[in-house]
Jmol script that loads the backbone (N, CA, C; Angstrom):
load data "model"
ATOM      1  N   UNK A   1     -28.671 -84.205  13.548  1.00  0.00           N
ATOM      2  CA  UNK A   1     -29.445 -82.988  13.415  1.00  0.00           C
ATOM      3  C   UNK A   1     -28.766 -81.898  14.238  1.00  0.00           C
ATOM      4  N   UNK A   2     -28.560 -80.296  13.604  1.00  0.00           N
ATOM      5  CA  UNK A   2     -27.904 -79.420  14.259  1.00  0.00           C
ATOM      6  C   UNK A   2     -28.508 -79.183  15.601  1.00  0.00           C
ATOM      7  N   UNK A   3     -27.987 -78.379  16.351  1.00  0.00           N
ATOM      8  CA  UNK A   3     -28.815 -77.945  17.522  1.00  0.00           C
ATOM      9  C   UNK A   3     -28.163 -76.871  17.618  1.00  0.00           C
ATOM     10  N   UNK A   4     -28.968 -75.666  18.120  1.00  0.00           N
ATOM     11  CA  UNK A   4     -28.782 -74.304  18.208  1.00  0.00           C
ATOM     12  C   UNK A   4     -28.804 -73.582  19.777  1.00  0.00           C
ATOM     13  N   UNK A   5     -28.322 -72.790  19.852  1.00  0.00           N
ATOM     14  CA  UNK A   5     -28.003 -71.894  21.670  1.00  0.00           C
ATOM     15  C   UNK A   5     -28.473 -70.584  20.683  1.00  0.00           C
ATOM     16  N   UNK A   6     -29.899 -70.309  21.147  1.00  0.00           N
ATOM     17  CA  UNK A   6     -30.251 -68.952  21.048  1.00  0.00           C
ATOM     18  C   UNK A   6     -30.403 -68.185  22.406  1.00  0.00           C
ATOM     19  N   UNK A   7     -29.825 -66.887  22.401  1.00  0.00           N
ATOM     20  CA  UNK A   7     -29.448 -66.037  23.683  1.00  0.00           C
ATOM     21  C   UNK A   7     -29.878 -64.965  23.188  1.00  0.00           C
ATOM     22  N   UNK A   8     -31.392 -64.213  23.824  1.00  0.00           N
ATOM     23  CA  UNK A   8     -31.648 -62.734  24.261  1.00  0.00           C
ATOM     24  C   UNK A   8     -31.385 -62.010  25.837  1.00  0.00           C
ATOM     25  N   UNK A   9     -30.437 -61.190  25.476  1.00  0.00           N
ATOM     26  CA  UNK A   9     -30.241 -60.167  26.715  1.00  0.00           C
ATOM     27  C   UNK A   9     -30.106 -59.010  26.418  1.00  0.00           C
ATOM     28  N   UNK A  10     -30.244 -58.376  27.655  1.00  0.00           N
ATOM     29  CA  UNK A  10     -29.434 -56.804  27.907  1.00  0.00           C
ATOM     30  C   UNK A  10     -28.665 -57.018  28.714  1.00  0.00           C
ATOM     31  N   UNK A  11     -27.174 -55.957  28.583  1.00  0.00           N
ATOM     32  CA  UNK A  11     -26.017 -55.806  29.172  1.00  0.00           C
ATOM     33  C   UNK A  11     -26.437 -55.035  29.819  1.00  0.00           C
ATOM     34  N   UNK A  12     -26.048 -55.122  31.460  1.00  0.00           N
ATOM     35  CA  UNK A  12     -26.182 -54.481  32.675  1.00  0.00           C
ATOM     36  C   UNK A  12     -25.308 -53.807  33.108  1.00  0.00           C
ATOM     37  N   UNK A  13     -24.171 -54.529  32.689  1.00  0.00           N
ATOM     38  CA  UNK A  13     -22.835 -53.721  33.619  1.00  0.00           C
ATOM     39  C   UNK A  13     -22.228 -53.898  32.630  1.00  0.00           C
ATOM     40  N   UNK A  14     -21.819 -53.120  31.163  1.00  0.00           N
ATOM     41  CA  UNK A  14     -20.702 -52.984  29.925  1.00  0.00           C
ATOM     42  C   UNK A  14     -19.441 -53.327  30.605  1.00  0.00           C
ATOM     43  N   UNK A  15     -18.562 -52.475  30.953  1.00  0.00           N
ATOM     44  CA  UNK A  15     -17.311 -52.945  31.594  1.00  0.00           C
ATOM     45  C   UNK A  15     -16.815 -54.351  32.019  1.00  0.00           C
ATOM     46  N   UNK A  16     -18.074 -54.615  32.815  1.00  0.00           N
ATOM     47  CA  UNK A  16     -17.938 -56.107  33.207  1.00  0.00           C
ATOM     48  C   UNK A  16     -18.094 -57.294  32.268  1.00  0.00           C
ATOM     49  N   UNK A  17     -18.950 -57.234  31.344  1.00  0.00           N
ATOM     50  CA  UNK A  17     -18.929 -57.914  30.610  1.00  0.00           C
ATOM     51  C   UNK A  17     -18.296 -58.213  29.512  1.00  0.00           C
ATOM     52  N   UNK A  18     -17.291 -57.087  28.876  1.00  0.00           N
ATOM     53  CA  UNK A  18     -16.443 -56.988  28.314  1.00  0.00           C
ATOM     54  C   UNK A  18     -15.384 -58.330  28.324  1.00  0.00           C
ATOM     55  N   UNK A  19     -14.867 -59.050  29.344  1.00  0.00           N
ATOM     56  CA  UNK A  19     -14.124 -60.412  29.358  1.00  0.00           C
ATOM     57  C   UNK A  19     -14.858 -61.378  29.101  1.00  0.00           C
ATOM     58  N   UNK A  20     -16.234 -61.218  28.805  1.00  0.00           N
ATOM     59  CA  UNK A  20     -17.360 -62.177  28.218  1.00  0.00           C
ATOM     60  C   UNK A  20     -16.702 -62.898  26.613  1.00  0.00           C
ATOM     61  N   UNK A  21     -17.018 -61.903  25.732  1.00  0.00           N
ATOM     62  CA  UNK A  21     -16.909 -62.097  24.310  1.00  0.00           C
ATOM     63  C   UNK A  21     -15.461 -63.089  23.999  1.00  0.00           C
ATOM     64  N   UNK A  22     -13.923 -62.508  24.622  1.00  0.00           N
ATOM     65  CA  UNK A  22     -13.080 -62.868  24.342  1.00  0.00           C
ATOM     66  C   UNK A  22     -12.562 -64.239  24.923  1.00  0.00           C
ATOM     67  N   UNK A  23     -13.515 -64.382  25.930  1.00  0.00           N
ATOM     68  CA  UNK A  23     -13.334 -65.727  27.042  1.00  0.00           C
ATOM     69  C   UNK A  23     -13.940 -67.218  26.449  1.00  0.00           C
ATOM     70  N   UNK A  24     -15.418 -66.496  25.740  1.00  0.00           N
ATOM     71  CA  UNK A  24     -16.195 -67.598  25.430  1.00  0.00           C
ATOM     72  C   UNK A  24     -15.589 -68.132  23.966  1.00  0.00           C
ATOM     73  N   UNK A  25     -14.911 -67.462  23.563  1.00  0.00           N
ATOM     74  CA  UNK A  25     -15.016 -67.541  21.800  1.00  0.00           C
ATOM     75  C   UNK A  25     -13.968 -69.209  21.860  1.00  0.00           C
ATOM     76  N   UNK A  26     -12.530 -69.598  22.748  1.00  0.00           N
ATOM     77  CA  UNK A  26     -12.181 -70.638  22.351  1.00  0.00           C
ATOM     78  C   UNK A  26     -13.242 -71.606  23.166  1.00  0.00           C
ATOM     79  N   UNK A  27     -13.812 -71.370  24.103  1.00  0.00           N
ATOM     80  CA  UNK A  27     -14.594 -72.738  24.204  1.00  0.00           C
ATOM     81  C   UNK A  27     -15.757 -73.207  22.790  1.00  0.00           C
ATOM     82  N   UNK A  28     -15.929 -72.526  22.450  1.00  0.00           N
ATOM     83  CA  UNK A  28     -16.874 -72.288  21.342  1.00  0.00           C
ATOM     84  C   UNK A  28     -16.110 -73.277  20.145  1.00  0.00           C
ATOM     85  N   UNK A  29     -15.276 -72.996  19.418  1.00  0.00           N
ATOM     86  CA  UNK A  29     -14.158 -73.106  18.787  1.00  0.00           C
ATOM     87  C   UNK A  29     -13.820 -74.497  18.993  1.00  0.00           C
ATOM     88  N   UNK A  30     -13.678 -74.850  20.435  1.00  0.00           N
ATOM     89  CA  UNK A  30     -12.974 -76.277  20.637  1.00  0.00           C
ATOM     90  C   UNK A  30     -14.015 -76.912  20.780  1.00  0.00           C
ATOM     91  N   UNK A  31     -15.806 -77.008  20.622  1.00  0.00           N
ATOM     92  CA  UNK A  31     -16.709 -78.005  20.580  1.00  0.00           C
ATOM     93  C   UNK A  31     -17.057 -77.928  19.185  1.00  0.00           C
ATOM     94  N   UNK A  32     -16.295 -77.058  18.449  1.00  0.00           N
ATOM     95  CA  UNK A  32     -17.138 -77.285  16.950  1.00  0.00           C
ATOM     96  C   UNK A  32     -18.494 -76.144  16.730  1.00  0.00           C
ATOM     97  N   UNK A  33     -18.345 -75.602  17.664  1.00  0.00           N
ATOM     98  CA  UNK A  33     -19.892 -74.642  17.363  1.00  0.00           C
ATOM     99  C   UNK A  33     -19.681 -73.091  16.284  1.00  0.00           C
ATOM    100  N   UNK A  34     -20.168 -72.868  15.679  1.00  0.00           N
ATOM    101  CA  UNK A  34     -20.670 -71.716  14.649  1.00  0.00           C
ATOM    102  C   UNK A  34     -21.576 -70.522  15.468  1.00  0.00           C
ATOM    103  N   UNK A  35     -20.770 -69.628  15.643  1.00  0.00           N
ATOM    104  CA  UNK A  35     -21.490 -68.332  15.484  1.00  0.00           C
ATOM    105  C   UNK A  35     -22.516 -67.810  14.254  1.00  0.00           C
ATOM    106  N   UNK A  36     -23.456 -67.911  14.327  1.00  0.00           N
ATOM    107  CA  UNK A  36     -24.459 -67.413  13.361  1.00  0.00           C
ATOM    108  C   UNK A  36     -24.959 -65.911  13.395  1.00  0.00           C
ATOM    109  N   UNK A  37     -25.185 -65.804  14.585  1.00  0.00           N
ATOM    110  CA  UNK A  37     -25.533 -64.229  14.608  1.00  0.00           C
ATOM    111  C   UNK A  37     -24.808 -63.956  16.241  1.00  0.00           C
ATOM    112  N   UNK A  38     -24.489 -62.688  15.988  1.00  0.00           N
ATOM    113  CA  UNK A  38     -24.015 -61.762  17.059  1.00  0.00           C
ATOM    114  C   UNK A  38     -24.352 -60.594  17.198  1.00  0.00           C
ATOM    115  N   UNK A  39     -25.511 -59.764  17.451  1.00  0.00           N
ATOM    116  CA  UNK A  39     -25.858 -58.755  16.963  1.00  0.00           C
ATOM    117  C   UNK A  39     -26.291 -58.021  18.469  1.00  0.00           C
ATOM    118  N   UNK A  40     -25.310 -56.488  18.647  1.00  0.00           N
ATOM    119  CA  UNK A  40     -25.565 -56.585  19.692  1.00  0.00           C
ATOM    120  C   UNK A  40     -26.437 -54.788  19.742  1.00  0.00           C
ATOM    121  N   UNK A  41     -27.609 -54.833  18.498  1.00  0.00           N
ATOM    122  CA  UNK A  41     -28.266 -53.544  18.595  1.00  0.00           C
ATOM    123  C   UNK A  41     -29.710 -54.375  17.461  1.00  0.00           C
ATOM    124  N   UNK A  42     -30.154 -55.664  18.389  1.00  0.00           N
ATOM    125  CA  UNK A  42     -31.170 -56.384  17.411  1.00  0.00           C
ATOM    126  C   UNK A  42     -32.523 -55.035  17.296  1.00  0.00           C
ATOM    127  N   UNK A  43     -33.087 -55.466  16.150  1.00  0.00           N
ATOM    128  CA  UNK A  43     -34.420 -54.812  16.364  1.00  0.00           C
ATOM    129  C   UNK A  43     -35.635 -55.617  16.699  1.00  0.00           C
ATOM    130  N   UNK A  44     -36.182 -55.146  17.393  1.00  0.00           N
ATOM    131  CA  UNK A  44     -37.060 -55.488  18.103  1.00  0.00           C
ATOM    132  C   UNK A  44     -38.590 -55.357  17.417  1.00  0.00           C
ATOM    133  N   UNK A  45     -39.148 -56.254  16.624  1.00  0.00           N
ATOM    134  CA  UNK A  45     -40.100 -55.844  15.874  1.00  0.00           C
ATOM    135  C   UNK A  45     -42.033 -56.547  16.783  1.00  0.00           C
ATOM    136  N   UNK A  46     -41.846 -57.395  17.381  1.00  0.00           N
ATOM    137  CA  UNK A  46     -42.829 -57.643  18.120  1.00  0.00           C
ATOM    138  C   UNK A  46     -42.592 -58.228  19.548  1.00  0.00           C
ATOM    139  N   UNK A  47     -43.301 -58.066  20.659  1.00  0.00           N
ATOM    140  CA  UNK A  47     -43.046 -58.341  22.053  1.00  0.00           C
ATOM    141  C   UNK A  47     -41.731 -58.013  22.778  1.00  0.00           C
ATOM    142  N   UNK A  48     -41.493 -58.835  23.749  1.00  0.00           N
ATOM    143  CA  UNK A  48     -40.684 -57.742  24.638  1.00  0.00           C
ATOM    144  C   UNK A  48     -39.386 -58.468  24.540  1.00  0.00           C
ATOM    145  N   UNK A  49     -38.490 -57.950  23.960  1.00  0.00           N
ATOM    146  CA  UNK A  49     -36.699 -58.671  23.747  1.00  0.00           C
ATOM    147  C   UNK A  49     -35.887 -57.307  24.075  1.00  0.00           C
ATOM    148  N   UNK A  50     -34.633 -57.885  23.949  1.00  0.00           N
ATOM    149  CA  UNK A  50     -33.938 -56.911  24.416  1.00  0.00           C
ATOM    150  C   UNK A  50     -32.719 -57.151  23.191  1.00  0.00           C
ATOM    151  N   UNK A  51     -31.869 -56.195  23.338  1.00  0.00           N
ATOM    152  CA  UNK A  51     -30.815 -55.801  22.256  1.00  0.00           C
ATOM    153  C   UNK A  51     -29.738 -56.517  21.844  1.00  0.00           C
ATOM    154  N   UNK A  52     -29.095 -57.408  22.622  1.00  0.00           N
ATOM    155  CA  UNK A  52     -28.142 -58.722  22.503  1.00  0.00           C
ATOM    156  C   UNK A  52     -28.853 -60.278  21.966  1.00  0.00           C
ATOM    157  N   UNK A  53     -28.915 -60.473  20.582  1.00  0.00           N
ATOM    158  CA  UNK A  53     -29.188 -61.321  19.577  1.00  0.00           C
ATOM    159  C   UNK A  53     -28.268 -61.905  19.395  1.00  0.00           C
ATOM    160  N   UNK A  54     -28.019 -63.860  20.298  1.00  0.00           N
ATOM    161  CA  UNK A  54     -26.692 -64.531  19.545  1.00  0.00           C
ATOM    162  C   UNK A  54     -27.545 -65.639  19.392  1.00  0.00           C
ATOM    163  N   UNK A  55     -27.232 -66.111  18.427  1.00  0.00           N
ATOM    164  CA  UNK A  55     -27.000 -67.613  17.613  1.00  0.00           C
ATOM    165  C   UNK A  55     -26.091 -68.524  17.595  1.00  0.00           C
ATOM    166  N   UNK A  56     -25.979 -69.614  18.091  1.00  0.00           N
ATOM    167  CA  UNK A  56     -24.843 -70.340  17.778  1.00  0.00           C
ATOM    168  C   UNK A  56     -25.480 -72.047  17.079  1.00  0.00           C
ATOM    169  N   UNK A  57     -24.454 -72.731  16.126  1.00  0.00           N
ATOM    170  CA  UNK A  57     -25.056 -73.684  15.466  1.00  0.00           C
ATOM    171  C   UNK A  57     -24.245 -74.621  16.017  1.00  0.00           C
ATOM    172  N   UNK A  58     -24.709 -75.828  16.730  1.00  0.00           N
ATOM    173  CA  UNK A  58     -23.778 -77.001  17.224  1.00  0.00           C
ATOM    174  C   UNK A  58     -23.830 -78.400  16.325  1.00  0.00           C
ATOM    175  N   UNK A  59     -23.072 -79.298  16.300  1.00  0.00           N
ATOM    176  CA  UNK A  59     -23.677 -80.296  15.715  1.00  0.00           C
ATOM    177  C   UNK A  59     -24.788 -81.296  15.968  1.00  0.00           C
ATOM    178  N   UNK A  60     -25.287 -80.947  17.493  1.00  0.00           N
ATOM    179  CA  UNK A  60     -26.255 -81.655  18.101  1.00  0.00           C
ATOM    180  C   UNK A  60     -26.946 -80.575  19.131  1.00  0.00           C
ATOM    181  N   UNK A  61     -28.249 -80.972  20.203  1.00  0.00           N
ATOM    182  CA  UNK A  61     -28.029 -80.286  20.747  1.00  0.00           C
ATOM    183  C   UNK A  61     -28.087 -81.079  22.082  1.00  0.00           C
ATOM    184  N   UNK A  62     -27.756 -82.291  21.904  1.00  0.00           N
ATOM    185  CA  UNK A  62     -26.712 -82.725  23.060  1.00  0.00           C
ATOM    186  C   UNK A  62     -25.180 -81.829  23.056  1.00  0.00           C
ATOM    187  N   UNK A  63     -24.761 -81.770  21.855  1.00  0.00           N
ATOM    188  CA  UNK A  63     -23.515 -80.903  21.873  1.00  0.00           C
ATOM    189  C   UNK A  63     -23.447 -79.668  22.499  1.00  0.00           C
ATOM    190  N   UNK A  64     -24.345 -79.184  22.001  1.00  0.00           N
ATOM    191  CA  UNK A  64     -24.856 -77.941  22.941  1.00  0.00           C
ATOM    192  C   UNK A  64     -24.749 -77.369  24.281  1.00  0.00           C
ATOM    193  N   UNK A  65     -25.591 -78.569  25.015  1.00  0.00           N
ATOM    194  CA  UNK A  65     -25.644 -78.935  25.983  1.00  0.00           C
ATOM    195  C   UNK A  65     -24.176 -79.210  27.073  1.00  0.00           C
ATOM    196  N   UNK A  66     -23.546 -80.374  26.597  1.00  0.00           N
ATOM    197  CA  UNK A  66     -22.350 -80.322  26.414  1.00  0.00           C
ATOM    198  C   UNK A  66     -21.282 -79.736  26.936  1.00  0.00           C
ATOM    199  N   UNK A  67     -21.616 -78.462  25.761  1.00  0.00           N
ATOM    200  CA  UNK A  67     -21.108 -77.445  25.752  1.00  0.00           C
ATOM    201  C   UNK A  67     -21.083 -76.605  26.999  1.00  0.00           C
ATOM    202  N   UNK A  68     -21.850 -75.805  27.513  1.00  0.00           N
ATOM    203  CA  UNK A  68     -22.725 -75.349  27.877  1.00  0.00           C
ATOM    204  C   UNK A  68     -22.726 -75.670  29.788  1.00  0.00           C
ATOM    205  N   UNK A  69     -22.438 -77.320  29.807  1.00  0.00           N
ATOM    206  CA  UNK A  69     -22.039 -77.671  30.596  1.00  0.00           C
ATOM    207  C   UNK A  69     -20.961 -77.913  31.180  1.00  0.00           C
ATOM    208  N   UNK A  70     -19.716 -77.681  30.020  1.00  0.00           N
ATOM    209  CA  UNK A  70     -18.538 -78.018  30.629  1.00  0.00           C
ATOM    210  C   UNK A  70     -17.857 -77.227  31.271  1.00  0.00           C
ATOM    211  N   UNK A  71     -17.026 -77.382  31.661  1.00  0.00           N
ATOM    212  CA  UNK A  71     -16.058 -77.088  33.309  1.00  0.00           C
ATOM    213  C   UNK A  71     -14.874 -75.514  32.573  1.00  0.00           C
ATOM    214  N   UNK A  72     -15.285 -75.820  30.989  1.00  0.00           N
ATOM    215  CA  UNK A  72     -14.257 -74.769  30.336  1.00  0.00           C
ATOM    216  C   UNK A  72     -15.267 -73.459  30.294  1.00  0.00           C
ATOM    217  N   UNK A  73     -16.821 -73.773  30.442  1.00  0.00           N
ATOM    218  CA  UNK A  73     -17.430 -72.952  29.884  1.00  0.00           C
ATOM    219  C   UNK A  73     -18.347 -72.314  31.510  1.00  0.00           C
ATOM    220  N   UNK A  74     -18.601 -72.999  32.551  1.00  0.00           N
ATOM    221  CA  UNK A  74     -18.619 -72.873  33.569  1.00  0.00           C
ATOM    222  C   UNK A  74     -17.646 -72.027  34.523  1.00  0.00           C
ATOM    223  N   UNK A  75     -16.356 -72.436  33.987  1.00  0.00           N
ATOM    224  CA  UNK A  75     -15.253 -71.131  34.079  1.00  0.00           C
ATOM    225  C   UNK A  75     -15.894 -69.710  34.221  1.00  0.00           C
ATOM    226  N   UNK A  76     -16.123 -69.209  32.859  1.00  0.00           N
ATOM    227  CA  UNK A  76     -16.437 -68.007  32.493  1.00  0.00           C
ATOM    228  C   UNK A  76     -18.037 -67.893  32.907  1.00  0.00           C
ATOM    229  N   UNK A  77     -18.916 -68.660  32.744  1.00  0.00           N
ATOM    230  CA  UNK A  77     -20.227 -68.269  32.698  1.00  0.00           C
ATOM    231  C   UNK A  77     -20.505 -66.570  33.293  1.00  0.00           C
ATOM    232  N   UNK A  78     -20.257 -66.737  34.519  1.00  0.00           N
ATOM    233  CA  UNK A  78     -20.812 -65.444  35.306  1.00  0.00           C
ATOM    234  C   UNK A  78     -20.643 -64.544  35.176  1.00  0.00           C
ATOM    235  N   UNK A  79     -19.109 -64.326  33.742  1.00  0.00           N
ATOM    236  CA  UNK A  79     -18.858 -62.960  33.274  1.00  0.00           C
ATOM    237  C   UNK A  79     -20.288 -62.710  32.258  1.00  0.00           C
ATOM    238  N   UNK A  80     -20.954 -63.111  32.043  1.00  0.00           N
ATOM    239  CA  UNK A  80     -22.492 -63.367  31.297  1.00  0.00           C
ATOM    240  C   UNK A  80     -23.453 -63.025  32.516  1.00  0.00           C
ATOM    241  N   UNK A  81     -23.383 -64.001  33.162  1.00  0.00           N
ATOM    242  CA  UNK A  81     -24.224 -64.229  34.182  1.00  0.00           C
ATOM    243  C   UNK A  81     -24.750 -63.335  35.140  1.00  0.00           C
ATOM    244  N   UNK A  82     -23.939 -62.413  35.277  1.00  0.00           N
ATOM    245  CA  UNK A  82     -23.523 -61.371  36.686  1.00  0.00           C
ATOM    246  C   UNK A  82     -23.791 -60.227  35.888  1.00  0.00           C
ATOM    247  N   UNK A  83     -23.907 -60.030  35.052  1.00  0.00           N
ATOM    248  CA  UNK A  83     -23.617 -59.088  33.958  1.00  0.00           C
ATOM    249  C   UNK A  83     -24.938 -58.486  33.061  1.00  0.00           C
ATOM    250  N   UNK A  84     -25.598 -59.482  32.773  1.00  0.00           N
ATOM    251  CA  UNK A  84     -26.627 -59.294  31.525  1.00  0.00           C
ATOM    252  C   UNK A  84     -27.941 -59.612  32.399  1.00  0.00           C
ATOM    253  N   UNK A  85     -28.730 -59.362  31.799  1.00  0.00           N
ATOM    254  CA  UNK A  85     -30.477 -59.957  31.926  1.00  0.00           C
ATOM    255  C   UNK A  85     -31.381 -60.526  30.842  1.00  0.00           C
ATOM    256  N   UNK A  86     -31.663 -61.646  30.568  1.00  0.00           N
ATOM    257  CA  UNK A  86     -32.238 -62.424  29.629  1.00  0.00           C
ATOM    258  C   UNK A  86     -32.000 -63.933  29.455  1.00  0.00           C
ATOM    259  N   UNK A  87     -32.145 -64.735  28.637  1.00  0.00           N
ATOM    260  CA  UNK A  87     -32.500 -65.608  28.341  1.00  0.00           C
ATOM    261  C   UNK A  87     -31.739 -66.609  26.950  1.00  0.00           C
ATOM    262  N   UNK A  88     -31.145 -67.988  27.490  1.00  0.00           N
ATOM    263  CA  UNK A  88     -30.572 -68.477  26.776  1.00  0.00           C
ATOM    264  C   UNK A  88     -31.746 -69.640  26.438  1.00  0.00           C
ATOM    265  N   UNK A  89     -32.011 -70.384  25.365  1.00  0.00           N
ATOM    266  CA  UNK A  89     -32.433 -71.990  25.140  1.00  0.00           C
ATOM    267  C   UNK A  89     -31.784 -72.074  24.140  1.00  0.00           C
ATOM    268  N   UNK A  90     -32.058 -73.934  24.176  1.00  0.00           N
ATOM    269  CA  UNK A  90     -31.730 -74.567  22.986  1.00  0.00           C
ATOM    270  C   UNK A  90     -32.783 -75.040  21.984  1.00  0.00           C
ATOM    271  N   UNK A  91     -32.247 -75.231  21.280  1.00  0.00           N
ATOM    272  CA  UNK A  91     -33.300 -75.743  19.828  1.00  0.00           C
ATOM    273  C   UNK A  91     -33.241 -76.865  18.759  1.00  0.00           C
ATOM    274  N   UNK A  92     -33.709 -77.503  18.272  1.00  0.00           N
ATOM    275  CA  UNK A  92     -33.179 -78.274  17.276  1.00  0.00           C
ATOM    276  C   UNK A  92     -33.225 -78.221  16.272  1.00  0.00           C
ATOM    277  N   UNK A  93     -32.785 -78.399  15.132  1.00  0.00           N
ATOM    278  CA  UNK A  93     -32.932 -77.907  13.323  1.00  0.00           C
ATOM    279  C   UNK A  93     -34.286 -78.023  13.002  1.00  0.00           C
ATOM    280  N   UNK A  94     -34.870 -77.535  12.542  1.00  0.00           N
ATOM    281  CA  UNK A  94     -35.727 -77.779  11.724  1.00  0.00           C
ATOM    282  C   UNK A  94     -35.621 -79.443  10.667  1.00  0.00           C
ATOM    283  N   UNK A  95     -36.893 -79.888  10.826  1.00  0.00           N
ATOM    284  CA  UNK A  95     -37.154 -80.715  10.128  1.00  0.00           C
ATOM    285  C   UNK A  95     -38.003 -81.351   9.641  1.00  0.00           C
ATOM    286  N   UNK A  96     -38.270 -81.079   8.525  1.00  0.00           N
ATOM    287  CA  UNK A  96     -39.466 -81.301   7.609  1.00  0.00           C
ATOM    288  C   UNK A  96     -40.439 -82.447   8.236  1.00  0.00           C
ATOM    289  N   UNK A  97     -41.359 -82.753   8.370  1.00  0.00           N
ATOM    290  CA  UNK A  97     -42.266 -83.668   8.662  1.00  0.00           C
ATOM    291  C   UNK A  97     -42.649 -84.739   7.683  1.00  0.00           C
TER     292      UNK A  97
END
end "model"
wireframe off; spacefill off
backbone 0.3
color backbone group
């Protein structure tokens, strides 16, 4: 079953975060994960979110996890981290009952 990394933020410091996008993309790449959405002017149609909308599709969300946890991706984190305000989880596919 897929497992998903959904991430709402706002960018705090643009400049800084700028080595974000280009840093994360091969760790991404080398676990197998799918960009689904990247949207960084979401609309906001009920409660309180902010403008940075990403999606990513893993094959698990142990993979995810994984991911998420490793030492390639821990590297970079804080260009995110230091940078933005909001909120990452994980999820699991949908599945019919």
């Amino acid at each position: 079953m897929a497992g998903y990394l959904i991430a709402n933020y706002r960018i705090t410091n643009p400049e800084a975060y700028e080595a974000y996008p280009p840093a994360v993309i091969p760790t991404l790449v080398a676990c197998g994960a799918e960009v689904l959405v990247a949207d960084y002017e979401s609309e906001v149609v009920e409660g309180q979110a902010s403008s940075v909308t990403i999606v990513l599709k893993f094959p698990s969300k142990e993979a995810a996890r994984s991911w998420y946890n490793s030492s390639d991706y821990q590297e970079i984190i804080r260009h995110r981290l230091d940078n933005t305000e909001g909120f990452l989880l994980f999820a699991d596919e949908f599945s019919r009952p």
